[in-house]
MILUM-680301 format. One record per residue (C-alpha): residue number from 1; residue in one letter; x, y, z. Coordinates in Angstrom, 2 decimals, m for minus. Layout:
<gutis>
@nr=NUM&rest=A&x=X&y=Y&z=Z .
...
</gutis>
This chain:
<gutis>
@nr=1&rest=X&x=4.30&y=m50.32&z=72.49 .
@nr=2&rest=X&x=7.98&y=m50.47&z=71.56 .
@nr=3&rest=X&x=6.82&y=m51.41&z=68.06 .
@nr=4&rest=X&x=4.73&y=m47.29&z=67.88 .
@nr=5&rest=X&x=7.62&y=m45.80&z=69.92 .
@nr=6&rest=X&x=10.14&y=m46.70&z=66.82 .
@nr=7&rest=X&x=7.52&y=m45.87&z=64.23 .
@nr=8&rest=X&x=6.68&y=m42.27&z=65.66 .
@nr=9&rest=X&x=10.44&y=m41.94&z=66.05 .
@nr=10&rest=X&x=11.14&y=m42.94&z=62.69 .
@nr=11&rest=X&x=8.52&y=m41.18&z=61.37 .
@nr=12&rest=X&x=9.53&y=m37.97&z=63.38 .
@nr=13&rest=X&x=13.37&y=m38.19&z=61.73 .
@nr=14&rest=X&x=11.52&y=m38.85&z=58.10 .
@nr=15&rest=X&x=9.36&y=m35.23&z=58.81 .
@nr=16&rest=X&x=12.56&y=m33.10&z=59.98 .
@nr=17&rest=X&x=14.51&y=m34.44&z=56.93 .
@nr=18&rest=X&x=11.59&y=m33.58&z=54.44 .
@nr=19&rest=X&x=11.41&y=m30.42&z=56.37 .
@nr=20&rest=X&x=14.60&y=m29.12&z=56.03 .
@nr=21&rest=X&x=15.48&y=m30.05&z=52.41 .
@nr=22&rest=X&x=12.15&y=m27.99&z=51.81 .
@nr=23&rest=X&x=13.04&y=m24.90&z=53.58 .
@nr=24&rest=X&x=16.72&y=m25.06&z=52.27 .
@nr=25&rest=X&x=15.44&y=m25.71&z=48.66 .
@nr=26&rest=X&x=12.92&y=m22.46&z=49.53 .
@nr=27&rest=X&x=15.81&y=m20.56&z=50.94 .
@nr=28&rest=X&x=17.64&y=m21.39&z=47.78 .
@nr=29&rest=X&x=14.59&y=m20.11&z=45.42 .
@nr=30&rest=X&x=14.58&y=m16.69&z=47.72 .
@nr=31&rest=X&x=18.03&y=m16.41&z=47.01 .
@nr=32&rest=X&x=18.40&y=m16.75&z=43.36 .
@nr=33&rest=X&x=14.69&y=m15.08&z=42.80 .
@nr=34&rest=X&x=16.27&y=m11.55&z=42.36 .
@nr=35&rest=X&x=19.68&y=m12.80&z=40.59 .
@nr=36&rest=X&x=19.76&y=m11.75&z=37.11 .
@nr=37&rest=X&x=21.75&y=m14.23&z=35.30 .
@nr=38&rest=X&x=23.85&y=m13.41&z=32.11 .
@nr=39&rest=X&x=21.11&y=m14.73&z=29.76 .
@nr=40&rest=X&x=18.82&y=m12.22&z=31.31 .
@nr=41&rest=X&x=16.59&y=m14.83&z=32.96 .
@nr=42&rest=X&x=15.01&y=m15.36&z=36.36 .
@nr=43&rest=X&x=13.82&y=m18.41&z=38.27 .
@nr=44&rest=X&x=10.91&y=m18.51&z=39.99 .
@nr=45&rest=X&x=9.23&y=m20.75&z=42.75 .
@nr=46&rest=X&x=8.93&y=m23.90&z=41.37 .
@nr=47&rest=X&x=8.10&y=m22.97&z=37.82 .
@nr=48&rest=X&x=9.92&y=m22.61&z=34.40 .
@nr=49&rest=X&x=12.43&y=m19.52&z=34.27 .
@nr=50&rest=X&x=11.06&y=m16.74&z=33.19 .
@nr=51&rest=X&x=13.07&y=m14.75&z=31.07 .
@nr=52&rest=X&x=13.13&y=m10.66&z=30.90 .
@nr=53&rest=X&x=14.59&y=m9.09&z=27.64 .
@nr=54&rest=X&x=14.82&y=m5.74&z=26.32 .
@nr=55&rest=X&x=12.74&y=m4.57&z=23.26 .
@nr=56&rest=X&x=15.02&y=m3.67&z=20.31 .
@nr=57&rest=X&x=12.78&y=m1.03&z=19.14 .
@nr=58&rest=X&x=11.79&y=1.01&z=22.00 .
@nr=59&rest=X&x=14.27&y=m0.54&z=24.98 .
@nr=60&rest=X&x=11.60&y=m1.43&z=27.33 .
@nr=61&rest=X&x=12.09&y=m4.97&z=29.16 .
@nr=62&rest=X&x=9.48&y=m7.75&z=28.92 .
@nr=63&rest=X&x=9.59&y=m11.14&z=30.15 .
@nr=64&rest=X&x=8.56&y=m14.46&z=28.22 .
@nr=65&rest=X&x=8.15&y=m18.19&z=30.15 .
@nr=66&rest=X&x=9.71&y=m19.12&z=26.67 .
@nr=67&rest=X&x=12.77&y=m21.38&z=26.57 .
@nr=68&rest=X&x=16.28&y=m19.67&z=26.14 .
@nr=69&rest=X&x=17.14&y=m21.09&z=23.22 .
@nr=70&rest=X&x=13.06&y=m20.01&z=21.72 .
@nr=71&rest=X&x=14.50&y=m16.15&z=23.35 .
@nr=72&rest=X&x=17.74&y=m16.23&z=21.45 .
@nr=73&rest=X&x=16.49&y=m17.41&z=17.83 .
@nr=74&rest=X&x=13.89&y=m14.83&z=17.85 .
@nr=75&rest=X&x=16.40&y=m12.20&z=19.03 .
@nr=76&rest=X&x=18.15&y=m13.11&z=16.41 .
@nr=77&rest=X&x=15.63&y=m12.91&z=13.67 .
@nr=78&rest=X&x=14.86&y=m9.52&z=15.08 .
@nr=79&rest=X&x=18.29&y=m8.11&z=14.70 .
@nr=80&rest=X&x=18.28&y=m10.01&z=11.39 .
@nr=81&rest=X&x=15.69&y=m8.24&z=10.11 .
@nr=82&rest=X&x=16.28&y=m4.51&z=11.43 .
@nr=83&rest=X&x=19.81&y=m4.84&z=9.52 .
@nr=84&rest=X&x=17.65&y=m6.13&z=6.67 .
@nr=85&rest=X&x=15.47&y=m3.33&z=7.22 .
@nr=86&rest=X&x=18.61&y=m0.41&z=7.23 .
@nr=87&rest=X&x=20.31&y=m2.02&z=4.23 .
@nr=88&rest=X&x=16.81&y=m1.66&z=2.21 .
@nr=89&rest=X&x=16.43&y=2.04&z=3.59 .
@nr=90&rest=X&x=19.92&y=3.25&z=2.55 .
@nr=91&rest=X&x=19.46&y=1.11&z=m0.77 .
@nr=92&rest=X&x=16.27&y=3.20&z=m1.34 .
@nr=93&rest=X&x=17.42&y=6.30&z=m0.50 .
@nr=94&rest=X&x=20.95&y=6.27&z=m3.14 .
@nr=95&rest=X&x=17.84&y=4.82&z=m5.54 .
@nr=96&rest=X&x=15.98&y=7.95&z=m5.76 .
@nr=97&rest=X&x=19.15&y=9.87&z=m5.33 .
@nr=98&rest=X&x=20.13&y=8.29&z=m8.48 .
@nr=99&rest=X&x=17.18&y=8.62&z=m10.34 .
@nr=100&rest=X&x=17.40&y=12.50&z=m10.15 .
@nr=101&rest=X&x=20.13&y=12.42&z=m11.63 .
@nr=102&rest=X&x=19.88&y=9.79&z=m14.45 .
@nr=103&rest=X&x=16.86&y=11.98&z=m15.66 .
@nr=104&rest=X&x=20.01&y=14.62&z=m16.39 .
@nr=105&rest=X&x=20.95&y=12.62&z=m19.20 .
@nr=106&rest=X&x=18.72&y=12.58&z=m22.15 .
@nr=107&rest=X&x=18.58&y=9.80&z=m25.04 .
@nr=108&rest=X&x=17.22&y=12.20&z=m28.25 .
@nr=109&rest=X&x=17.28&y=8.96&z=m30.27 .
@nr=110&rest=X&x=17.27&y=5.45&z=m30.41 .
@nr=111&rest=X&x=18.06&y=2.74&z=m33.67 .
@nr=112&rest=X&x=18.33&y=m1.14&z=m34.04 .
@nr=113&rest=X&x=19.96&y=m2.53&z=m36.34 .
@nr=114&rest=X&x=21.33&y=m5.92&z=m37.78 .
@nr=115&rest=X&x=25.26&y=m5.31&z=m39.51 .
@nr=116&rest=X&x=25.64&y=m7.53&z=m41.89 .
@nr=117&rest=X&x=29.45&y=m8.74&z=m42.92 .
@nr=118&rest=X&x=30.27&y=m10.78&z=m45.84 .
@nr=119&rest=X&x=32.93&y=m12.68&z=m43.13 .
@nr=120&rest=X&x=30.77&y=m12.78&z=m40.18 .
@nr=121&rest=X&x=27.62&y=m13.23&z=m38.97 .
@nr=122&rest=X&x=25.11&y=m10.69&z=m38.48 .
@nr=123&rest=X&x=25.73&y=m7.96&z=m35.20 .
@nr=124&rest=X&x=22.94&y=m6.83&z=m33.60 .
@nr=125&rest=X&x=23.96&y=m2.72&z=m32.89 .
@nr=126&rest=X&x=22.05&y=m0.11&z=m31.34 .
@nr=127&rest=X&x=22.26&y=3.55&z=m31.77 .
@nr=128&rest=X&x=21.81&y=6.05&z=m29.26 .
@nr=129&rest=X&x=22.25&y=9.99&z=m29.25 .
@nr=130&rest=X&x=22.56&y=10.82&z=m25.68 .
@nr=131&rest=X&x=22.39&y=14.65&z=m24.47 .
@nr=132&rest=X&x=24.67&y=15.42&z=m21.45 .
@nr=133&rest=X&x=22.24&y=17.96&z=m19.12 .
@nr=134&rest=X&x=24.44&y=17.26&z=m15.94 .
@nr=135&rest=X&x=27.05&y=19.28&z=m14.66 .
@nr=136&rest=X&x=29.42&y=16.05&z=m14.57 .
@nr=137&rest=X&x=31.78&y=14.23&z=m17.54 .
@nr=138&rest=X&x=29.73&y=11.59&z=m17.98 .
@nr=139&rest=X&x=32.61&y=7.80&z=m18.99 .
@nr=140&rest=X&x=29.58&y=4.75&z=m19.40 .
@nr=141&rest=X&x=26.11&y=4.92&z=m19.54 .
@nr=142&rest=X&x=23.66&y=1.46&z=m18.37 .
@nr=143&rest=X&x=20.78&y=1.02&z=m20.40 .
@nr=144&rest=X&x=17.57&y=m1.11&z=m20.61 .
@nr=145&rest=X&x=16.39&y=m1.85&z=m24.13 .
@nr=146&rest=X&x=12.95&y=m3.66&z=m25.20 .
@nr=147&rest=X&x=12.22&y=m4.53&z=m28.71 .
@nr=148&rest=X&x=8.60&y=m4.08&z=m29.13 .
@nr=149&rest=X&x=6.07&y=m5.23&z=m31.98 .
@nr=150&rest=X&x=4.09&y=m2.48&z=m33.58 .
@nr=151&rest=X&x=0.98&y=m4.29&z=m33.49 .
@nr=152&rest=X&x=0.44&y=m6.37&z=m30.36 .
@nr=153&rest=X&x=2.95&y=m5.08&z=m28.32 .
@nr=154&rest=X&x=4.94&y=m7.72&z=m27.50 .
@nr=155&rest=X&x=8.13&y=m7.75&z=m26.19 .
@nr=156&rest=X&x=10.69&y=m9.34&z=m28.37 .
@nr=157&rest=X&x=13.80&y=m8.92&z=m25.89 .
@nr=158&rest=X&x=14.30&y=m6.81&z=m22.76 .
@nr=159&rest=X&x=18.05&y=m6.66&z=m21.97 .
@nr=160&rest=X&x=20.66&y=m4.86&z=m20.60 .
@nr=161&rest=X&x=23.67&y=m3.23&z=m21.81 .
@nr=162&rest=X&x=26.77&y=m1.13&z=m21.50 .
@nr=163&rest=X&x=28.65&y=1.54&z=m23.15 .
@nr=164&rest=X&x=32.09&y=2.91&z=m22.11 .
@nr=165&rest=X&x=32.04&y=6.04&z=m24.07 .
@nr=166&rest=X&x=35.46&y=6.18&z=m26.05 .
@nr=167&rest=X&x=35.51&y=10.08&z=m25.30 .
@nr=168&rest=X&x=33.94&y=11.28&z=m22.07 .
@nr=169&rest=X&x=30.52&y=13.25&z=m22.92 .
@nr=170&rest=X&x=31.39&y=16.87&z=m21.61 .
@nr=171&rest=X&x=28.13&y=18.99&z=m19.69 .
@nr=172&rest=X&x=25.94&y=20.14&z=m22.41 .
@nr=173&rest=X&x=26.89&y=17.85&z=m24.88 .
@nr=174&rest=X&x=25.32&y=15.81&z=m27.49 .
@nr=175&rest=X&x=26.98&y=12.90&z=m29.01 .
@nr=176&rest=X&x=26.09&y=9.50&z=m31.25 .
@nr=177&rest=X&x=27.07&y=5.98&z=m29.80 .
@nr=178&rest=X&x=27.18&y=3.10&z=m32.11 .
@nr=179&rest=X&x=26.97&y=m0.12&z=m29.71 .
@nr=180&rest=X&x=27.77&y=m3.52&z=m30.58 .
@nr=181&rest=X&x=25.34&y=m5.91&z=m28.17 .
@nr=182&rest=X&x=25.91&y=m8.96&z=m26.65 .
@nr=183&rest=X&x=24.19&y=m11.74&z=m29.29 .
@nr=184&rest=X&x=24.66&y=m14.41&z=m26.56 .
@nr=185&rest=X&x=22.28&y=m12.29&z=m24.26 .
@nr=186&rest=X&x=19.36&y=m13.75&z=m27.09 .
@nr=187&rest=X&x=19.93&y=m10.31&z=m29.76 .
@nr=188&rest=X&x=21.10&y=m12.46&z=m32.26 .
@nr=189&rest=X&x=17.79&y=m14.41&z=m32.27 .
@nr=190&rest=X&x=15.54&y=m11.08&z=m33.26 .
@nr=191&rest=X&x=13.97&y=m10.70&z=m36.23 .
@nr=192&rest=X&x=12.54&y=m7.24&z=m36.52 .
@nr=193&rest=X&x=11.60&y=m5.11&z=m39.27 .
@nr=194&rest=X&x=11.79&y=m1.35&z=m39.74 .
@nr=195&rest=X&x=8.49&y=m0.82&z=m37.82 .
@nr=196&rest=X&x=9.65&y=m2.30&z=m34.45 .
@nr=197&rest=X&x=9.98&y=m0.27&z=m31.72 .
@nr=198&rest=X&x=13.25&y=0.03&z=m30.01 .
@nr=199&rest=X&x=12.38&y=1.58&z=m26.10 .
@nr=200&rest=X&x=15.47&y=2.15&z=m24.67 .
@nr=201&rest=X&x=16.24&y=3.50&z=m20.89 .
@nr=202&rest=X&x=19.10&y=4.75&z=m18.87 .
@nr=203&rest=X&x=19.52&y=2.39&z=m15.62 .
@nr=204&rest=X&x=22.95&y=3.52&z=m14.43 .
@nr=205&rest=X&x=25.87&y=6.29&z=m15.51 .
@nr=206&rest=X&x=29.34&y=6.63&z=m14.76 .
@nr=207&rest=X&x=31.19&y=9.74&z=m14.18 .
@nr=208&rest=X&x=34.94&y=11.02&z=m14.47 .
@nr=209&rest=X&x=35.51&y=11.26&z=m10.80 .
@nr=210&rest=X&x=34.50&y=7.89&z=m10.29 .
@nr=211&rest=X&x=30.75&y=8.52&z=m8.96 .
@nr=212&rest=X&x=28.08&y=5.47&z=m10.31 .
@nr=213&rest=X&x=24.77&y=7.01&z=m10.21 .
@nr=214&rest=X&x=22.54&y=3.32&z=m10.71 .
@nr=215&rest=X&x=18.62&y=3.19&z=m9.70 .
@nr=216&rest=X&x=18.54&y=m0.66&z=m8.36 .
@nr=217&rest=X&x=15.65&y=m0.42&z=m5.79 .
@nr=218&rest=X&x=13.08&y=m2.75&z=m7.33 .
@nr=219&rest=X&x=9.34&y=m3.31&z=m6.68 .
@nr=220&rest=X&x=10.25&y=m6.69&z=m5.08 .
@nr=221&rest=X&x=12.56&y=m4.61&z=m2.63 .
@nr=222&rest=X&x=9.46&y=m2.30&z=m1.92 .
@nr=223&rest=X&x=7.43&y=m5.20&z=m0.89 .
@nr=224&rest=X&x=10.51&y=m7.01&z=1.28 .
@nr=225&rest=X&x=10.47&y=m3.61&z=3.37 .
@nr=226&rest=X&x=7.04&y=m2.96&z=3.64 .
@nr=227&rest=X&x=6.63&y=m6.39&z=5.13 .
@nr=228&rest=X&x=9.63&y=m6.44&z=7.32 .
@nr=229&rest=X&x=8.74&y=m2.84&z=8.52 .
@nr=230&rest=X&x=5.18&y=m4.37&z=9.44 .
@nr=231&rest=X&x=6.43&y=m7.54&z=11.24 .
@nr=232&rest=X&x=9.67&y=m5.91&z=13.28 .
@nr=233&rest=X&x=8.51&y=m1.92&z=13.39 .
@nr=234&rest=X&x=4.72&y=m1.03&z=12.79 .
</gutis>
């Protein structure tokens, strides 16, 4: 009899400490249930946390049972890719800005030619008569130039080069640029003959007040923001 009397009492003392550690650990989940912590999480009963964030695209909140750390990286990749996404937008828009006004400039007429020194080796020059429709002095002008076979159409060289004009080219100009290229950049190696076609291109101008007009917006860009724009926006 003694012997149930301590088990029931011991017993007894095991059920009230159980008992209150579970209603203190349940007072403690009330408690902290509708505390938003600085990492914008919540815990709930018994469970993972449950985290709430806000959308970066149209501010509404949503909540994840994600870790922290999963919440943060993605965050991260998000703002990542929005900047991504603004840099290619503003990139694109001075791109076609530029190309109105590169098509300003005209090239009339295009030569290559080897010049040929009794000293030296061979130079590999291009001439280009360039017609100034813009309203601006016009100081360098970028261009693109492909060597092309008559025949099969294959391209010899496609390189680019520079010209700092040694007198600006005034609005309604017209003026003839003889320009040494870089043999390094693989001119030197050419062999062409009076029938190759020289396609040349303006990529980029410079103007007296210091304004670079340059179309750098590439097909690879296009299909960076197209992507990024369907992943992060659409």
């Amino acid at each position: 009899m003694k012997k149930f009397l301590v088990m029931s009492i011991l017993m007894l003392l095991v059920v009230c400490f159980f008992s209150d550690n579970a209603s203190a650990r349940r007072r403690r989940h009330f408690k902290i249930i509708h505390v938003v912590y600085p990492a914008n999480h919540y815990w709930d009963w018994d469970s993972d946390p449950i985290y709430w964030y806000p959308d970066p695209i149209d501010g509404d909140f949503y909540y994840s049972y994600t870790s922290y750390n999963n919440y943060e990286t993605e965050r991260s990749k998000t703002n990542t890719a929005l900047n991504e996404i603004e840099l290619l937008e503003k990139r694109k828009a001075e791109s076609e800005k530029a190309k109105k006004e590169l098509t300003k400039v005209k090239i009339t007429e295009s030569k290559f030619y080897k010049q040929y020194s009794t000293e030296a080796p061979a130079v590999s020059m291009a001439e280009i008569t360039l017609k100034n429709n813009s309203n601006y002095k016009i100081t360098a002008v970028f261009f693109r130039g492909k060597l092309i076979t008559p025949k099969t159409g294959r391209i010899l060289i496609d390189g680019d080069f520079k010209c700092d004009l040694p007198e600006q080219l005034e609005p309604g100009a017209e003026n003839i640029y003889e320009i040494a290229l870089n043999d390094f950049g693989g001119w030197a190696k050419v062999k062409v003959s009076d029938t190759t076609k020289f396609d040349v291109s303006i990529i980029g101008l410079a103007t007296s007040d210091g304004t670079v007009y340059v179309s750098a917006f590439s097909n690879n860009d296009q299909k960076r923001l197209d992507n990024l724009k369907k992943k992060y926006i659409d």
